[in-house]
C-alpha positions, 0 to 999 in steps of 0.5 A: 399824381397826374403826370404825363410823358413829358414830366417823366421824361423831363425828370429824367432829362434834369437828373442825367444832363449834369451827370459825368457818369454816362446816362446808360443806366438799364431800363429796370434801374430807370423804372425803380428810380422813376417809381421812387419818384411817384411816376405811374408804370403806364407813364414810365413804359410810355417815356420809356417808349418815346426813348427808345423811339428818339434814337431808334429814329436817328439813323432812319432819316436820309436826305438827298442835297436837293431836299435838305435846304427845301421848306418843311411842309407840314401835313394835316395831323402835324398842323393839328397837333402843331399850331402856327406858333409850334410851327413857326418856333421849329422854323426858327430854330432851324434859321438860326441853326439850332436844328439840321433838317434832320434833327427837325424832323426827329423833334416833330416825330418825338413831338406828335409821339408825347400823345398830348393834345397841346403841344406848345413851344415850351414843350418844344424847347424841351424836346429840342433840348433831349434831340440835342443831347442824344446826338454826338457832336451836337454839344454847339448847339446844344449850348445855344438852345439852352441859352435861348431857353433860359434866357428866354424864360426869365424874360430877358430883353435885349 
C-alpha cells in the first residue's frame, strides 16, 4: 500500500471526529490500530510525529497587536511548497474568519511538515480541519470549514 502522511493522518482524523469518547488513546494503541488498517511503521511514526508536532507548536506562537492584523508574507520555501492558490486559499480562510493569525501560522508549519512535494487546497481544507480540532473553543469555526469542505466538494453553487 502506498500511503503517505496525510492518508494516515486523515484516517485517524475520520475515526476519532464523531467519537464521544475522548480521542487520548496512547501511541502504542494508535500504532496497533493504524498496522491493522495496513499503514506502514515509517508512515505511522511520521503521523505520529506530525501530531505531536501540531500541539507542540500551539503554545509556541505570540503575537504583539501590531503584528496580529498585518499581511502574511511568505518566504521562498513556503512559495515553493505552497503555490499562488494554496496561498491564497489560506488568506481566505483567514478573511472570513476561519483562522486567527495564529492558527495560519500553525497550518503552514504542519503544511510544509506533510514532506509531500504538492500540497494543494484539498490537503489544506483537511489540514484546517485537524488545527481546528485540536483547539479548545474553536468548535464555530470548526463547523464553518467543514461546511465549506463539503460543500464545496459536491459542487454546489449558490
Amino acid at each position: 500500500m502506498k500511503e503517505n502522511v496525510l492518508d494516515v493522518l486523515m484516517y485517524l482524523f475520520e475515526t476519532y471526529v464523531d467519537t464521544d469518547d475522548e480521542p487520548e488513546a496512547d501511541q502504542n494503541e494508535l500504532r496497533d490500530e493504524l498496522s491493522r488498517a495496513g499503514f506502514s511503521d515509517p508512515e505511522i511514526d511520521r503521523a505520529l510525529d506530525w501530531l505531536d508536532g501540531l500541539t507542540d507548536h500551539q503554545q509556541s506562537l505570540v503575537f504583539h497587536a501590531q503584528t496580529a492584523h498585518g499581511s502574511r508574507v511568505y518566504n521562498e520555501v513556503e512559495q515553493e511548497r505552497l503555490d499562488t492558490d494554496c496561498r491564497g486559499y489560506i488568506s481566505y480562510l483567514e478573511q472570513i474568519g476561519i483562522l486567527s493569525p495564529q492558527q495560519r501560522e500553525i497550518l503552514i508549519d504542519r503544511l510544509l511538515a506533510l514532506e509531500s512535494a504538492d500540497i494543494d487546497v484539498e490537503q489544506i481544507k483537511w489540514v484546517v480541519l485537524m488545527v481546528l480540532f485540536s483547539q479548545p473553543g474553536q468548535e464555530l469555526a470548526y463547523a464553518r470549514m467543514e461546511d465549506l469542505v463539503f460543500e464545496e466538494s459536491t459542487g454546489s453553487l449558490h
